[in-house]
C-alpha positions in Angstrom: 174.4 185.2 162.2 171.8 182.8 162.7 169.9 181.0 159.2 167.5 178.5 159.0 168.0 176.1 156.4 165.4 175.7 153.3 164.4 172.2 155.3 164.1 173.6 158.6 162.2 176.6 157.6 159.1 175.3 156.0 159.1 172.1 159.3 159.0 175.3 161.6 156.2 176.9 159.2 154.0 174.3 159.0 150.8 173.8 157.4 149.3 176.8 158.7 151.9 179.0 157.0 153.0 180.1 160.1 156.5 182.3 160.3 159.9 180.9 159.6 163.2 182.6 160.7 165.7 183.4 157.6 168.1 185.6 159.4 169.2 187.1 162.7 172.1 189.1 163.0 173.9 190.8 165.8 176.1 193.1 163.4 178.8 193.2 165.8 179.8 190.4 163.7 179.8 191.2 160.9 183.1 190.7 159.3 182.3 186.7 160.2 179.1 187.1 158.2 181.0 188.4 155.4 183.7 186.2 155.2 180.9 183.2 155.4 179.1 185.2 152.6 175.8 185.3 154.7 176.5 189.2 153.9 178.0 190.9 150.5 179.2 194.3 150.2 178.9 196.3 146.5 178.9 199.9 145.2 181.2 202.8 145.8 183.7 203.5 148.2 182.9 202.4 151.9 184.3 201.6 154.9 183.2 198.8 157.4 184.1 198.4 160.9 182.9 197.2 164.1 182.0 198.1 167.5 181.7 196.6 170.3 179.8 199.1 172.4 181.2 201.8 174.8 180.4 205.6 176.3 183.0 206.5 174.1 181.9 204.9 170.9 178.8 204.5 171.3 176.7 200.8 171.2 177.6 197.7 169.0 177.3 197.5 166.1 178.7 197.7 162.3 179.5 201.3 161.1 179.3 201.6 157.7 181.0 205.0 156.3 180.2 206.1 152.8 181.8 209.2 150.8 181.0 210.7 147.5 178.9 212.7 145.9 174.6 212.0 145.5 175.5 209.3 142.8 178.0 207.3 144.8 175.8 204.0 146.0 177.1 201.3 148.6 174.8 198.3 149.1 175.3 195.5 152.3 173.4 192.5 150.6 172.1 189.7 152.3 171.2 186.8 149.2 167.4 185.5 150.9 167.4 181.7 150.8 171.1 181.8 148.7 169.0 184.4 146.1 166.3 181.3 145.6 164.1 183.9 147.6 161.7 183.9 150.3 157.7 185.4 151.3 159.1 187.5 153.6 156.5 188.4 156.6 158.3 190.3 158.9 161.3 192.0 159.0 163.2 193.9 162.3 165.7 195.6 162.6 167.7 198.6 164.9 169.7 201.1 163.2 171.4 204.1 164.4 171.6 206.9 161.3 174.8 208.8 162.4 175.5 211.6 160.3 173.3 212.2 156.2 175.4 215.0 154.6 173.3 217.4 153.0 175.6 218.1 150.2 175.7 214.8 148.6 172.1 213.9 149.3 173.1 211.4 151.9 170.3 209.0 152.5 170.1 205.4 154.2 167.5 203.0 152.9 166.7 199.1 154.5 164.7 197.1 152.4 163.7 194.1 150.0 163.6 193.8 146.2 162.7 190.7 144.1 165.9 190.7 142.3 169.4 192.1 141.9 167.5 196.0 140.5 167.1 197.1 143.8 166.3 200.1 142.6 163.5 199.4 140.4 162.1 196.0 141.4 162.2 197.4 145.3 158.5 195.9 147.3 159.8 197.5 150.6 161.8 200.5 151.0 162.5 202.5 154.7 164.6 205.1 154.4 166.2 208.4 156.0 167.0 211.6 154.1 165.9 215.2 153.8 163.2 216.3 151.7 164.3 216.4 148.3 163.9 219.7 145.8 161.0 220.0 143.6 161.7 220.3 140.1 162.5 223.8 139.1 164.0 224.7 142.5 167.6 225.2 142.7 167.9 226.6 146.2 170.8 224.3 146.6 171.5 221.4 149.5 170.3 223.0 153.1 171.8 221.3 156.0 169.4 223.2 158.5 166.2 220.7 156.6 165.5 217.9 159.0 165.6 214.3 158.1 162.6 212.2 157.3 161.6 208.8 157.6 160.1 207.3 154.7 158.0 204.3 153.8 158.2 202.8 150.2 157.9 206.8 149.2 155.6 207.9 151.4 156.4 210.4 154.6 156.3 208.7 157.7 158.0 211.3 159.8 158.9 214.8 158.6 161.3 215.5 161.3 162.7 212.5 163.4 165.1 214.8 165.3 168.6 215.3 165.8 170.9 212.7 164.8 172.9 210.4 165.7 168.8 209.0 165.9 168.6 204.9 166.6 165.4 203.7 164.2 163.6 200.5 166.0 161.1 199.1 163.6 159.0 196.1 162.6 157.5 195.8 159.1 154.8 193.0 158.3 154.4 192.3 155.0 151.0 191.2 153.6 151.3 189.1 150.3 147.5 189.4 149.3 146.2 186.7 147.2 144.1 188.8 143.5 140.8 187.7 145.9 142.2 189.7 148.9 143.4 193.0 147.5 146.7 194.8 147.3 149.7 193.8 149.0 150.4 196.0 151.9 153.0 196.3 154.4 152.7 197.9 158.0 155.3 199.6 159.8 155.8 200.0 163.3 158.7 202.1 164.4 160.2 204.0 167.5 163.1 207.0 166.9 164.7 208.1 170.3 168.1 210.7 170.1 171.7 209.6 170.7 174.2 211.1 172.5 177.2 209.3 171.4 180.0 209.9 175.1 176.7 210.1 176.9 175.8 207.3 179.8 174.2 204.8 178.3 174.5 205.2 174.7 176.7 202.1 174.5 173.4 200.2 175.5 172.4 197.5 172.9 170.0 197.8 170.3 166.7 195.7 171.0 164.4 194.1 168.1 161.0 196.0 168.7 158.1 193.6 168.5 154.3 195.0 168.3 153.1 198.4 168.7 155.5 198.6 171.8 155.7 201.6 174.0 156.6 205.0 172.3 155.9 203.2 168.9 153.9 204.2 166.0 152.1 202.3 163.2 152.0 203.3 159.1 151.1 201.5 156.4 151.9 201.3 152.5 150.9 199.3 149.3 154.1 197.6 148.0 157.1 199.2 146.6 155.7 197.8 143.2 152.4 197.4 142.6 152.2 196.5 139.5 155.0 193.5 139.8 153.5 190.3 141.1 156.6 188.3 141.7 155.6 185.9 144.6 159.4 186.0 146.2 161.5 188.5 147.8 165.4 187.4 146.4 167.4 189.9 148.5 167.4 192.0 151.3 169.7 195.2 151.2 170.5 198.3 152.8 171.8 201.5 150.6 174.2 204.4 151.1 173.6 207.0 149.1 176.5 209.7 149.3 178.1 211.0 152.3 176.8 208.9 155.3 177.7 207.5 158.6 175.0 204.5 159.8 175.1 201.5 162.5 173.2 198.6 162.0 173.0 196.7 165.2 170.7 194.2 164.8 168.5 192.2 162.3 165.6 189.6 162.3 164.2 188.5 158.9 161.2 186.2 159.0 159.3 184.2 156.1 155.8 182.6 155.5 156.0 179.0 154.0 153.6 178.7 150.9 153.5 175.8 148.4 151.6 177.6 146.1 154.1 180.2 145.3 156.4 180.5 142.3 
């Protein structure tokens, strides 16, 4: 993995606020990062592995298995700036969701929270599941519901096909001064169908950048509106129950600001 040092980060970012690279990871490596501590591992039972890309298995990457039932959690955690925390501006990222068992909720979520409650103190939050039951229904778990792509609760996609699916997506993140208005955060993302054994599966994940071909464009208020922390402390991704996921690769960038605490 690739991180910028506090020093180097705000010389790159410059007067002008312009962006500063925290983090790029090729999760291929991931045990390095982990030994290094650039990467920490909590929660329930998991297992981590690595690929390095074939027809067979599929493209590089780290496969994260979880199992339990839908209260079993498994974080990866990456500390921003050592947990001193960062304004992040722009976060990319390639995952391939593998397999979300209905029975146990399964559910993948990639995101940023500004301290160790990343559930309640989340300001970005993407995630894939299947709709959830309204109170008072008790149909019970239906494998035949598709999964959904969510932004910080909000439906982005209500079907993004089949999986294994590989999620492309760039979020900007808009820390909006009281004078400028809420804080917002747009998402650009691309879904495309995997046949793991198929040709060309084993192709490498690729960072998208922009409203690139076959992309589309949300956007969201913050996680947490009403918490006007200035700094982002960790970035996270979540297993909940059952689940086989890939992350493949990463970019985390930051904006420079003196004037924030």
């Amino acid at each position: 993995p690739t991180e910028e040092s506090e020093g180097d980060a705000a010389d790159d970012a410059g007067a002008d606020g312009a962006e500063a690279l925290l983090l790029e990871q090729d999760f291929v490596d991931l045990a390095e990062a982990l030994e290094s501590g650039v990467w920490q591992v909590d929660g329930d039972d998991q297992d981590l592995y690595a690929c390095e890309g074939s027809v067979d298995e599929g493209p590089p990457g780290a496969v994260v298995v979880t199992s339990g039932r839908c209260d079993a959690c498994a974080y990866l955690i990456h500390p921003l700036r050592g947990s001193r925390g960062a304004q992040v501006s722009r976060l990319r990222a390639t995952i391939l969701c593998e397999s979300l068992d209905a029975d146990s909720s399964g559910s993948f979520t990639i995101g940023l929270s500004y301290n160790e409650d990343m559930e309640e103190s989340s300001l970005l939050s993407i995630t894939l599941r299947r709709e959830r039951e309204l109170p008072g229904e008790d149909s019970g778990p239906d494998p035949s519901k598709p999964v959904e792509l969510h932004l910080n609760g909000t439906t982005v996609s209500q079907n993004v096909g089949r999986l294994p699916v590989r999620l492309e997506f760039e979020a900007e993140l808009r820390w909006a001064t009281s004078e400028e208005g809420k804080r917002r955060v747009t998402l650009r993302h691309r879904l495309t169908p995997v046949t793991i054994g198929a040709p060309g599966c084993e192709e490498p994940g690729v960072l998208l950048e922009g409203l690139a071909e076959g992309a589309s464009e949300c956007s969201a208020d913050f996680y947490t509106p009403g918490v006007q922390l200035g700094l982002a402390q960790l970035l996270y991704m979540r297993c909940t129950g059952t689940v086989k996921a890939r992350p493949m690769r990463l970019r985390c960038d930051a904006v420079e600001s003196e004037t924030v605490e």
